[in-house]
CHARMM internal coordinates of N, CA and C (Angstrom, degrees):
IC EDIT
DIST 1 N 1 CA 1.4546
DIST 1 CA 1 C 1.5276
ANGL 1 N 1 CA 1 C 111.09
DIST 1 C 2 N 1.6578
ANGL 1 CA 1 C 2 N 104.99
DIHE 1 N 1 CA 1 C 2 N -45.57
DIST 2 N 2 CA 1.3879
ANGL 1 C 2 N 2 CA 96.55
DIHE 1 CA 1 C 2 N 2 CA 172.81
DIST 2 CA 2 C 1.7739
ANGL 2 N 2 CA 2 C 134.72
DIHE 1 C 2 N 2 CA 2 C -65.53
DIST 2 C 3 N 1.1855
ANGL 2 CA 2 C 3 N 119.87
DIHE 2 N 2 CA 2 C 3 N -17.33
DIST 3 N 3 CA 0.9931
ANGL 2 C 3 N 3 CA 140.89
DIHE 2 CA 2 C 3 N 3 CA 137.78
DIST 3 CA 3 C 1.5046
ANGL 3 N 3 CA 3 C 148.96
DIHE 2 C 3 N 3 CA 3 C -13.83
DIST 3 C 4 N 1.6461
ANGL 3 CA 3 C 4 N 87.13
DIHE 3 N 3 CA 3 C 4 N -63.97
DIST 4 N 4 CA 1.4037
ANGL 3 C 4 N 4 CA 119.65
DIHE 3 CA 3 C 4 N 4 CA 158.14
DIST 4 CA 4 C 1.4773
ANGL 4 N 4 CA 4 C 128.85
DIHE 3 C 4 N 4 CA 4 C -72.09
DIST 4 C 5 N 1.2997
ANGL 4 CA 4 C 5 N 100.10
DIHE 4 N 4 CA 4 C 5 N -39.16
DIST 5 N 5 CA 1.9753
ANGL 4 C 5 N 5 CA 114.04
DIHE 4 CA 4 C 5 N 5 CA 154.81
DIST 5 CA 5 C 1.5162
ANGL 5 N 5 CA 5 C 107.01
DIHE 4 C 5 N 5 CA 5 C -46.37
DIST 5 C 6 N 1.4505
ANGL 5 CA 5 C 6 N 112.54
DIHE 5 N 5 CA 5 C 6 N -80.67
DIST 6 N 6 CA 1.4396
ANGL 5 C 6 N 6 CA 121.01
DIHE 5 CA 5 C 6 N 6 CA -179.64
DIST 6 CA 6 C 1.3102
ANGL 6 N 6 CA 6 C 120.43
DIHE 5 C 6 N 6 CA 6 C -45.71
DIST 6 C 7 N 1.6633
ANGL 6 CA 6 C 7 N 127.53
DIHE 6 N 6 CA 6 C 7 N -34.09
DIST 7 N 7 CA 1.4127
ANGL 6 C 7 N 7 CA 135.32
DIHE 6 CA 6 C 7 N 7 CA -179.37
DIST 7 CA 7 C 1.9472
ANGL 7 N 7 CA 7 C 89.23
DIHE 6 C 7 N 7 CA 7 C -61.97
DIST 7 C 8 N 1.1373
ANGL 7 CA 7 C 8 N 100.96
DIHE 7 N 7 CA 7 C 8 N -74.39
DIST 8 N 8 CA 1.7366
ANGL 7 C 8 N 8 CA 108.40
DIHE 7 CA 7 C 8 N 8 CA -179.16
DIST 8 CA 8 C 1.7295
ANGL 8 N 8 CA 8 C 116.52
DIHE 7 C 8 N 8 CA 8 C -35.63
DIST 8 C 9 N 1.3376
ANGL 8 CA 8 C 9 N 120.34
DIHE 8 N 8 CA 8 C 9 N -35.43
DIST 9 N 9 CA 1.2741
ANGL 8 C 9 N 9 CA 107.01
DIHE 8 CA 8 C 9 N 9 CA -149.59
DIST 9 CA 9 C 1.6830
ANGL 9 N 9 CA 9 C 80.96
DIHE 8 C 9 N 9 CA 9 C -90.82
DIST 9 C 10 N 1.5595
ANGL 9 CA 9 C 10 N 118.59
DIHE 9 N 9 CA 9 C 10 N -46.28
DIST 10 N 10 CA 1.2652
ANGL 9 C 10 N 10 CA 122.83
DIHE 9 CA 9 C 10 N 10 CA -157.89
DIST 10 CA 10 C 1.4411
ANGL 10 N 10 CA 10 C 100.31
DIHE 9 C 10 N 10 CA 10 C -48.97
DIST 10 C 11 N 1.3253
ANGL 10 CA 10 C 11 N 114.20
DIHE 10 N 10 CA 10 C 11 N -51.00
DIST 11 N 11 CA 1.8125
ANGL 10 C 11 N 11 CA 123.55
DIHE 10 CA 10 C 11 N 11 CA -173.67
DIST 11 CA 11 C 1.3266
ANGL 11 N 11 CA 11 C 104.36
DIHE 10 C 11 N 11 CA 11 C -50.07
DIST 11 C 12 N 1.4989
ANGL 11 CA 11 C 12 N 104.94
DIHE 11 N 11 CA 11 C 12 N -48.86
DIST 12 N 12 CA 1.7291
ANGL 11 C 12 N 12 CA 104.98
DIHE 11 CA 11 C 12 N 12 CA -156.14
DIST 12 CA 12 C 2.0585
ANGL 12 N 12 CA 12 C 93.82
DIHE 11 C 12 N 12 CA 12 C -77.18
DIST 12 C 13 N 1.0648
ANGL 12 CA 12 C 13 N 124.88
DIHE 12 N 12 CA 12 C 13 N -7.73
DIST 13 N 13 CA 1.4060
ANGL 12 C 13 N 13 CA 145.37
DIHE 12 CA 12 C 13 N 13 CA -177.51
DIST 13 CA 13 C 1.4852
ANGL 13 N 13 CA 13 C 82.32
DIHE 12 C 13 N 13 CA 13 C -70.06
DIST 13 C 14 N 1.3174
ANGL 13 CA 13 C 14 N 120.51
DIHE 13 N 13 CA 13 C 14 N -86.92
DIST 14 N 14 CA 1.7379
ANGL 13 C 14 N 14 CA 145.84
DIHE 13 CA 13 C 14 N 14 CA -154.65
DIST 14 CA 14 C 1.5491
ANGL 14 N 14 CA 14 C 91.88
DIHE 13 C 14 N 14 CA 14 C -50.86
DIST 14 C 15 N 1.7432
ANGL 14 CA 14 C 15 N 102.93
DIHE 14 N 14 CA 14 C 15 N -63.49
DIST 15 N 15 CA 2.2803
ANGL 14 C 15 N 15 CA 74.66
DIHE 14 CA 14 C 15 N 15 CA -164.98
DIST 15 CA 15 C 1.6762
ANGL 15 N 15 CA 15 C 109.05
DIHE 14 C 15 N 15 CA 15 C -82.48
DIST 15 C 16 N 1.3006
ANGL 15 CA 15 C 16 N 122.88
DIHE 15 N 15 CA 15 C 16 N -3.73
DIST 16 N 16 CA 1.2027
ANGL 15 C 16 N 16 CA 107.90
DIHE 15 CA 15 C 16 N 16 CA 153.88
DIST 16 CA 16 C 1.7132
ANGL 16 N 16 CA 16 C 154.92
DIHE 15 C 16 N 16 CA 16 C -55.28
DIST 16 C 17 N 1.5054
ANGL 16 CA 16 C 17 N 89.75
DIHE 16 N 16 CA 16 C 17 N -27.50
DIST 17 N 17 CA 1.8271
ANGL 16 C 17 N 17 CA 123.38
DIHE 16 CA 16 C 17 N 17 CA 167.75
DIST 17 CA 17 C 1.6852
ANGL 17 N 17 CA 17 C 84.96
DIHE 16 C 17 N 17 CA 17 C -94.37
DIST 17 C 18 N 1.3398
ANGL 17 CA 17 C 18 N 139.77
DIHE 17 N 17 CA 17 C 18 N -46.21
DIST 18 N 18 CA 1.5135
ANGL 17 C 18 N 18 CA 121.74
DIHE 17 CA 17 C 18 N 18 CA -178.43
DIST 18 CA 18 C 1.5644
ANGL 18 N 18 CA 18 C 112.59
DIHE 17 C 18 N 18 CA 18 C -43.27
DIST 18 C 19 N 1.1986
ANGL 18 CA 18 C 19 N 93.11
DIHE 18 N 18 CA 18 C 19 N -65.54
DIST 19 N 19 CA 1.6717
ANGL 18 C 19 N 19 CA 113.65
DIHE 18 CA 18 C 19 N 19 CA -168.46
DIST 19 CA 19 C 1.8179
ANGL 19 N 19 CA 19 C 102.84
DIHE 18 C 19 N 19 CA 19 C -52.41
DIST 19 C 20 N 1.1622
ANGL 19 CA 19 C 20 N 113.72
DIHE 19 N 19 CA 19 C 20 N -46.71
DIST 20 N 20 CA 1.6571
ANGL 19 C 20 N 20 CA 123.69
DIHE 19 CA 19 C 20 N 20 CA 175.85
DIST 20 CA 20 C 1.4137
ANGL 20 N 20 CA 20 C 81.99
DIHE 19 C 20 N 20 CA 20 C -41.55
DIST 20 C 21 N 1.3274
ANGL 20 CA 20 C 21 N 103.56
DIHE 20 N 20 CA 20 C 21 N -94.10
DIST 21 N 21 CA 1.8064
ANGL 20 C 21 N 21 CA 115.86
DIHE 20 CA 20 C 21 N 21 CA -145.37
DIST 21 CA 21 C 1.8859
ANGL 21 N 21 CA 21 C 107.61
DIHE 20 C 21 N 21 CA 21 C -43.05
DIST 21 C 22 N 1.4235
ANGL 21 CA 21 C 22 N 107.17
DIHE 21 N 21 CA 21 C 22 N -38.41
DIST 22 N 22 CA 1.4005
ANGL 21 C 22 N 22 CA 104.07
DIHE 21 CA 21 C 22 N 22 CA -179.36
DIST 22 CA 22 C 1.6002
ANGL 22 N 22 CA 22 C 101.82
DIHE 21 C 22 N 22 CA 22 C -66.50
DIST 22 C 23 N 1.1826
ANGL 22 CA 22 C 23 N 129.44
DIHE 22 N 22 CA 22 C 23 N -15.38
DIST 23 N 23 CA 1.5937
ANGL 22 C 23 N 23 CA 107.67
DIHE 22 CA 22 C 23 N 23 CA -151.95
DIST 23 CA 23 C 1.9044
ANGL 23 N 23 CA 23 C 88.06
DIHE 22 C 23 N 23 CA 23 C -111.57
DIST 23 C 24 N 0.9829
ANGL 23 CA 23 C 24 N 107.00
DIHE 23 N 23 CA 23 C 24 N -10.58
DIST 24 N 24 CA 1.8518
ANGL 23 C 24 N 24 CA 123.01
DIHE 23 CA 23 C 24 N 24 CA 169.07
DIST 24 CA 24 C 1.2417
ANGL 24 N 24 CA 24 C 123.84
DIHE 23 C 24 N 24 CA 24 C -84.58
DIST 24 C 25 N 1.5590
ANGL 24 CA 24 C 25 N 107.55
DIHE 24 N 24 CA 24 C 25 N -29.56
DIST 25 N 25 CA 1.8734
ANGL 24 C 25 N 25 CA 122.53
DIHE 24 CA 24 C 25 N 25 CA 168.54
DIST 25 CA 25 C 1.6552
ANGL 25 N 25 CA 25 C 96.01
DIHE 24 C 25 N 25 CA 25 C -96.23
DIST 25 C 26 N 0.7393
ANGL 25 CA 25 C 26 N 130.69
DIHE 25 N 25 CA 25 C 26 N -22.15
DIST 26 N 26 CA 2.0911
ANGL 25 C 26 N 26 CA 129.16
DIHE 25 CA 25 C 26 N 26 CA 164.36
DIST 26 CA 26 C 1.0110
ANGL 26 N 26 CA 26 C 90.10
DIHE 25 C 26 N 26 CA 26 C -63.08
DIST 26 C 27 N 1.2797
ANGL 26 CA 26 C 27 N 145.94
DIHE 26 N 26 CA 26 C 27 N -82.89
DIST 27 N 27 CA 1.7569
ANGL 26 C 27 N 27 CA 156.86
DIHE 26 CA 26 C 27 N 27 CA -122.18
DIST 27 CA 27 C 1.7184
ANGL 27 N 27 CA 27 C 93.44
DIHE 26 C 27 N 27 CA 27 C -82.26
DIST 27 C 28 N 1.4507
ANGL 27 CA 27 C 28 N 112.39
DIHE 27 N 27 CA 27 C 28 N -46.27
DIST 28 N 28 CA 1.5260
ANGL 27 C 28 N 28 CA 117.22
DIHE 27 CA 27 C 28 N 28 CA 171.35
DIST 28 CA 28 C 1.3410
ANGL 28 N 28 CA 28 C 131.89
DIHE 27 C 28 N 28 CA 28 C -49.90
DIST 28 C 29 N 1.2722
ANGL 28 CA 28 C 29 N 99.99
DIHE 28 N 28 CA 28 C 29 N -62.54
DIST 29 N 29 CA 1.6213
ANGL 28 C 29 N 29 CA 117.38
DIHE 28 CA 28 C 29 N 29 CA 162.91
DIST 29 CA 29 C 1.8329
ANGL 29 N 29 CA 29 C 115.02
DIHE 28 C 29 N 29 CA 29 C -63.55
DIST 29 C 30 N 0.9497
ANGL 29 CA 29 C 30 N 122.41
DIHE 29 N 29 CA 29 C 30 N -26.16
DIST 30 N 30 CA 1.4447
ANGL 29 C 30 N 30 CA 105.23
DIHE 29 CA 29 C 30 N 30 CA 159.13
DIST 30 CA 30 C 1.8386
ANGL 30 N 30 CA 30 C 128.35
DIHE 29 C 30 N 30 CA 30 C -125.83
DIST 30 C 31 N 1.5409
ANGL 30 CA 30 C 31 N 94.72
DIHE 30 N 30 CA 30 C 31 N 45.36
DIST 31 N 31 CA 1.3119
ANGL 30 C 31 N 31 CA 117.07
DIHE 30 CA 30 C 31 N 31 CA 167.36
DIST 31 CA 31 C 1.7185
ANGL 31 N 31 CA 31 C 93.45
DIHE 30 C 31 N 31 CA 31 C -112.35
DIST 31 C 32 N 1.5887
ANGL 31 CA 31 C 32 N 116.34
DIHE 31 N 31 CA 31 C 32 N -58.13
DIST 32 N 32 CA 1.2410
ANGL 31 C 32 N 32 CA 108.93
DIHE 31 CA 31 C 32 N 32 CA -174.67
DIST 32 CA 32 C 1.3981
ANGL 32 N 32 CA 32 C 136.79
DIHE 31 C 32 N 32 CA 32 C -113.69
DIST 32 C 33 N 1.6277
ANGL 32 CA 32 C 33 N 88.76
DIHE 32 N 32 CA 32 C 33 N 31.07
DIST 33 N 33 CA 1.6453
ANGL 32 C 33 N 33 CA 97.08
DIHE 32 CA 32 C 33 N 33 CA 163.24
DIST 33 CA 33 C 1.4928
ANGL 33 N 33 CA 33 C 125.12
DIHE 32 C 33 N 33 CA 33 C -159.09
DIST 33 C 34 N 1.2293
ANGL 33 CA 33 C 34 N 105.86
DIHE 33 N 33 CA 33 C 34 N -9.19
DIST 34 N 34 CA 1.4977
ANGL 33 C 34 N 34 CA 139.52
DIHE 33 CA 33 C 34 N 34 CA 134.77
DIST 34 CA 34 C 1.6350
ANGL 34 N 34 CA 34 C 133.89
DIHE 33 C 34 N 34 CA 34 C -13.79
DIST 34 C 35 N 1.3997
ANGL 34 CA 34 C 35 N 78.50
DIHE 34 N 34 CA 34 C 35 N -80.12
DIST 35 N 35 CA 1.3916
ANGL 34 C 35 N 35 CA 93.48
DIHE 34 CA 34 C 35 N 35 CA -157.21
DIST 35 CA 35 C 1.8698
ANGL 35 N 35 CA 35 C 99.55
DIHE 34 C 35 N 35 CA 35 C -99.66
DIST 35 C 36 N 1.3947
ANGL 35 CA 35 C 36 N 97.37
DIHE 35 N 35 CA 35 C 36 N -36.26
DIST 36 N 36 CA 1.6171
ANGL 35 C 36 N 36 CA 99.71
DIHE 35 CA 35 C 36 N 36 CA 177.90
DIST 36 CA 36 C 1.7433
ANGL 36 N 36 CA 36 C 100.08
DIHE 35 C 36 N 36 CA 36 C -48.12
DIST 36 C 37 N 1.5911
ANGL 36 CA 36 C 37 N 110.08
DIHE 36 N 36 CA 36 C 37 N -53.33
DIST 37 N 37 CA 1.0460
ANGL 36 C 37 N 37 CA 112.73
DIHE 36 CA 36 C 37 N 37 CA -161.65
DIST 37 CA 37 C 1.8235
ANGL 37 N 37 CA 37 C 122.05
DIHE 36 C 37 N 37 CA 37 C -71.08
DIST 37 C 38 N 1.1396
ANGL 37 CA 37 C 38 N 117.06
DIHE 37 N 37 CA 37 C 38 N -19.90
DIST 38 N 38 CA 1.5136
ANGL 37 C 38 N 38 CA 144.73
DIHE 37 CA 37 C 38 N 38 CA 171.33
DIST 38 CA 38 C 2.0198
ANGL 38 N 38 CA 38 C 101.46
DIHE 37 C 38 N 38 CA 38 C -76.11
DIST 38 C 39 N 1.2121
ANGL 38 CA 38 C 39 N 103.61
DIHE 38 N 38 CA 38 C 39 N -43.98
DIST 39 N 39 CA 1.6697
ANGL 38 C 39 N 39 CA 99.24
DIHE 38 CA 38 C 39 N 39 CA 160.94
DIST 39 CA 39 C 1.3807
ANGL 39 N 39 CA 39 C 127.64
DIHE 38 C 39 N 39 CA 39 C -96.46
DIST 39 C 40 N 0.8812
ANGL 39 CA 39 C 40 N 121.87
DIHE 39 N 39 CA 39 C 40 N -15.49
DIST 40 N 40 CA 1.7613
ANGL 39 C 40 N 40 CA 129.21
DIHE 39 CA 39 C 40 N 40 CA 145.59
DIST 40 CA 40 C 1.9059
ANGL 40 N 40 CA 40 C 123.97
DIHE 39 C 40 N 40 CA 40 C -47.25
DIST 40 C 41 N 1.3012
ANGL 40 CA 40 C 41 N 88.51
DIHE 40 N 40 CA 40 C 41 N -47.12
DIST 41 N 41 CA 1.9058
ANGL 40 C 41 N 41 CA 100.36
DIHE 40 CA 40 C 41 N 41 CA 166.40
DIST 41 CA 41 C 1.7582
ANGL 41 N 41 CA 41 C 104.53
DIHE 40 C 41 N 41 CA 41 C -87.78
DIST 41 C 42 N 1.4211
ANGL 41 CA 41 C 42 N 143.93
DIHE 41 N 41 CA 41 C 42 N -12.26
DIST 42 N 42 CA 1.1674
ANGL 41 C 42 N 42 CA 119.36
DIHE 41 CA 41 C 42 N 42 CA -178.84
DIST 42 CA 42 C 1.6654
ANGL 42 N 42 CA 42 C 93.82
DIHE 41 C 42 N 42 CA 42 C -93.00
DIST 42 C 43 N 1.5718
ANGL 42 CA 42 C 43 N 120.30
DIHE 42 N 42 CA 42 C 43 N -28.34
DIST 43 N 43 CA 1.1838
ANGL 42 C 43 N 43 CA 105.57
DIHE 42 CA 42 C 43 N 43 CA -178.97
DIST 43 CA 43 C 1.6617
ANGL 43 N 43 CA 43 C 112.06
DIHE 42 C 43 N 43 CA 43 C -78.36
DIST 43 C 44 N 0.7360
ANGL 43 CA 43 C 44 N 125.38
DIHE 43 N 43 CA 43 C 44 N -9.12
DIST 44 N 44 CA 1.8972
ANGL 43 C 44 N 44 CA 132.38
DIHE 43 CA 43 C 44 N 44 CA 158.22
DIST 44 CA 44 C 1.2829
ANGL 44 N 44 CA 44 C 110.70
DIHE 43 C 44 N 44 CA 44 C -75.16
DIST 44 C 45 N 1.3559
ANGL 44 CA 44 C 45 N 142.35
DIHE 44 N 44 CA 44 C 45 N -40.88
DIST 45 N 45 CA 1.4636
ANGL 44 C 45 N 45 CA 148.20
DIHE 44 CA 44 C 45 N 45 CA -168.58
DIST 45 CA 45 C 2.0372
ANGL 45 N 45 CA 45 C 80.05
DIHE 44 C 45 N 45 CA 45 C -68.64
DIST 45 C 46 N 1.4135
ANGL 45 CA 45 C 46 N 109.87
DIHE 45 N 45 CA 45 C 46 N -51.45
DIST 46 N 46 CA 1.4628
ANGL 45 C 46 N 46 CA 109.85
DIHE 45 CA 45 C 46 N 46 CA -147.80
DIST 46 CA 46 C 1.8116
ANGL 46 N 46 CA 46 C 100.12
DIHE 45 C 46 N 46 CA 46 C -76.02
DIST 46 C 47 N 1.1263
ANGL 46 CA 46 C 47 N 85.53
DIHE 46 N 46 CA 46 C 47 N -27.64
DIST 47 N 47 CA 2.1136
ANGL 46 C 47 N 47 CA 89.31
DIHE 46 CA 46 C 47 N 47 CA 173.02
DIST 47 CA 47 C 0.9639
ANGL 47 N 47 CA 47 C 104.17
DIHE 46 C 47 N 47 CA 47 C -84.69
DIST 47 C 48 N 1.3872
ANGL 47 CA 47 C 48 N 155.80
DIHE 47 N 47 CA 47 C 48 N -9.44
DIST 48 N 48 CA 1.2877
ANGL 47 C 48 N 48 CA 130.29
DIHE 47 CA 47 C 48 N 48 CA -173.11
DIST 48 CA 48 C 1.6635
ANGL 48 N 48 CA 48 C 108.52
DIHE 47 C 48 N 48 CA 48 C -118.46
DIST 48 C 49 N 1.7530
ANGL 48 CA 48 C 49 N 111.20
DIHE 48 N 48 CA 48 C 49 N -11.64
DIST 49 N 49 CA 1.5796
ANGL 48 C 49 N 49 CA 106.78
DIHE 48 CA 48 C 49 N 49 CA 147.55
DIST 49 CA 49 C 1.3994
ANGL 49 N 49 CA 49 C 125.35
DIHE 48 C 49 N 49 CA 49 C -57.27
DIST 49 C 50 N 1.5285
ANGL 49 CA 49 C 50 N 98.56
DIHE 49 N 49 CA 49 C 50 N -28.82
DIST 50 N 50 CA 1.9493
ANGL 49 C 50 N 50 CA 115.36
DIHE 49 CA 49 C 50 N 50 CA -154.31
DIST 50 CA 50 C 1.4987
ANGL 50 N 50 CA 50 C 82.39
DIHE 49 C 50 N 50 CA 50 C -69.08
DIST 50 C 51 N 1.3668
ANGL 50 CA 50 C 51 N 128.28
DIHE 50 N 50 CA 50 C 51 N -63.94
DIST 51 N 51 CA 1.3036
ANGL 50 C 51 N 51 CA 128.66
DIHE 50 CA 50 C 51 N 51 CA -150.76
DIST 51 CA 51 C 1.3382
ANGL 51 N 51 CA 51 C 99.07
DIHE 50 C 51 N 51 CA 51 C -84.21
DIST 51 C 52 N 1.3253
ANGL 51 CA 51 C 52 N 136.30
DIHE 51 N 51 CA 51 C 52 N -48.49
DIST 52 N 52 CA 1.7439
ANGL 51 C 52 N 52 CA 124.00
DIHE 51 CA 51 C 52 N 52 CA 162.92
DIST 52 CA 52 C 1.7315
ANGL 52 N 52 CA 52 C 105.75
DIHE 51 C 52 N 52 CA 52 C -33.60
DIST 52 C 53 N 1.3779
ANGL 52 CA 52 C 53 N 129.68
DIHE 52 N 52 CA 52 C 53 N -52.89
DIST 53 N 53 CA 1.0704
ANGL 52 C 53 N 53 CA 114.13
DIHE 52 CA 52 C 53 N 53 CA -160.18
DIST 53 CA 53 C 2.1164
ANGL 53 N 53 CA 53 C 102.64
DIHE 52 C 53 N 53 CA 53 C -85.14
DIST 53 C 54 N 1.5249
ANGL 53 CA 53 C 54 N 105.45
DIHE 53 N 53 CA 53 C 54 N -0.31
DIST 54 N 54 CA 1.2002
ANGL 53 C 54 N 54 CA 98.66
DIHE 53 CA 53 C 54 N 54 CA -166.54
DIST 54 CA 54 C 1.8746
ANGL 54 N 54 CA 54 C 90.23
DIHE 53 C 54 N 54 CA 54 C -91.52
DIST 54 C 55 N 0.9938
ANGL 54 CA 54 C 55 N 113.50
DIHE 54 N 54 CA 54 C 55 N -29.75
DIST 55 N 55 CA 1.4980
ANGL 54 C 55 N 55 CA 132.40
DIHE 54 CA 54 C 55 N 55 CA -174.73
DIST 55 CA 55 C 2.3373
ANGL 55 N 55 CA 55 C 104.37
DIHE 54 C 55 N 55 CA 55 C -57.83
DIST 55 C 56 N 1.5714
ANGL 55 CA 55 C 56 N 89.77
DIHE 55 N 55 CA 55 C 56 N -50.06
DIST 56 N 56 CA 1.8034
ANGL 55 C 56 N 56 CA 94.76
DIHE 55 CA 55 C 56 N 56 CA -169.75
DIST 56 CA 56 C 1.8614
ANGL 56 N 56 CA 56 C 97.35
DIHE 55 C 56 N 56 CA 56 C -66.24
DIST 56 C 57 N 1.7129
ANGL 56 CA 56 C 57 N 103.64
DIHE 56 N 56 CA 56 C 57 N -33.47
DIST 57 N 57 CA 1.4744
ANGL 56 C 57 N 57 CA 108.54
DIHE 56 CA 56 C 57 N 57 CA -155.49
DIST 57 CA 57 C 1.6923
ANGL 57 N 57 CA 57 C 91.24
DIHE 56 C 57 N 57 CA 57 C -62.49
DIST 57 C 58 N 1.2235
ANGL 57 CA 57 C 58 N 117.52
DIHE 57 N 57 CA 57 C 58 N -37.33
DIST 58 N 58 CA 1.6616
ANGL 57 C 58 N 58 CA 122.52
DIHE 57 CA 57 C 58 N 58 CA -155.87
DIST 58 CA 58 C 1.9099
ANGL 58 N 58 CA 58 C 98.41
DIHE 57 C 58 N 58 CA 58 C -80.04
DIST 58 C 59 N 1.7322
ANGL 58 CA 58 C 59 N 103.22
DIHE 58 N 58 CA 58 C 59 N -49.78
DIST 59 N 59 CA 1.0358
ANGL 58 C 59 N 59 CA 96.37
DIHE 58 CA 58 C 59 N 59 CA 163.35
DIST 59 CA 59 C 1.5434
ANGL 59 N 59 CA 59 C 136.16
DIHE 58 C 59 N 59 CA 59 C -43.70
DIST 59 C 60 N 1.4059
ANGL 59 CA 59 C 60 N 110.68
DIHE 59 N 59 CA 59 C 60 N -35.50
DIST 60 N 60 CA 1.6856
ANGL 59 C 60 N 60 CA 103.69
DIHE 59 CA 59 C 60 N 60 CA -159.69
DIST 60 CA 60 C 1.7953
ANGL 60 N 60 CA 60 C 88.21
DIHE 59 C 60 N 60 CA 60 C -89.69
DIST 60 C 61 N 1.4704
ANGL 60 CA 60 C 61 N 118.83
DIHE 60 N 60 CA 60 C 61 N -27.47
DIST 61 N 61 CA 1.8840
ANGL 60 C 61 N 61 CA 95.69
DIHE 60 CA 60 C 61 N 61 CA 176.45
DIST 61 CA 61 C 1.0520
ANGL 61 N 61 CA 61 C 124.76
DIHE 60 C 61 N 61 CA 61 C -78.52
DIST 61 C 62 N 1.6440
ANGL 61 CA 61 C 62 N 139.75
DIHE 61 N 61 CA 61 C 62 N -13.12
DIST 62 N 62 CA 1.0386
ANGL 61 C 62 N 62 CA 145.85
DIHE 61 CA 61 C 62 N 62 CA 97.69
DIST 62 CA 62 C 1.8872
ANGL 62 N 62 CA 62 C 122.96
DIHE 61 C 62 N 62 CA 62 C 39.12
DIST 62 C 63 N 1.6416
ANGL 62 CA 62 C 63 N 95.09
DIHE 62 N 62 CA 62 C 63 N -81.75
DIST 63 N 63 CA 1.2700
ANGL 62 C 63 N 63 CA 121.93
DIHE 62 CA 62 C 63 N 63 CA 178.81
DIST 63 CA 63 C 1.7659
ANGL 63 N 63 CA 63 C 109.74
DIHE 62 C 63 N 63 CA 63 C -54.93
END
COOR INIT
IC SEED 1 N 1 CA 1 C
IC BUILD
């Protein structure tokens, strides 16, 4: 029986430090490659309106 305590606690020990480390290597990977990378493309989405709209502005005095 005692055995069976220790078989249980050790496991419930193991995916508890599992679950930590996975949910600490998640939090890692989209703190530092994630999110840099998700604001790296909004600041490109935002330069390449800037210069489309800098492109129509030049165009229409132009006209």
């Amino acid at each position: 029986m005692d055995q069976v305590i220790l078989s249980f606690v050790v496991w419930t020990v193991v995916i508890l430090v599992s679950a930590a480390f996975l949910k600490g290597l998640g939090n890692f990977l989209f703190e530092e490659i994630v999110e840099p990378y998700q604001l790296w493309r909004a600041e490109a989405k935002a330069r390449r309106e800037r210069i489309k709209a800098e492109r129509e502005w030049q165009a229409s005095r132009t006209r």
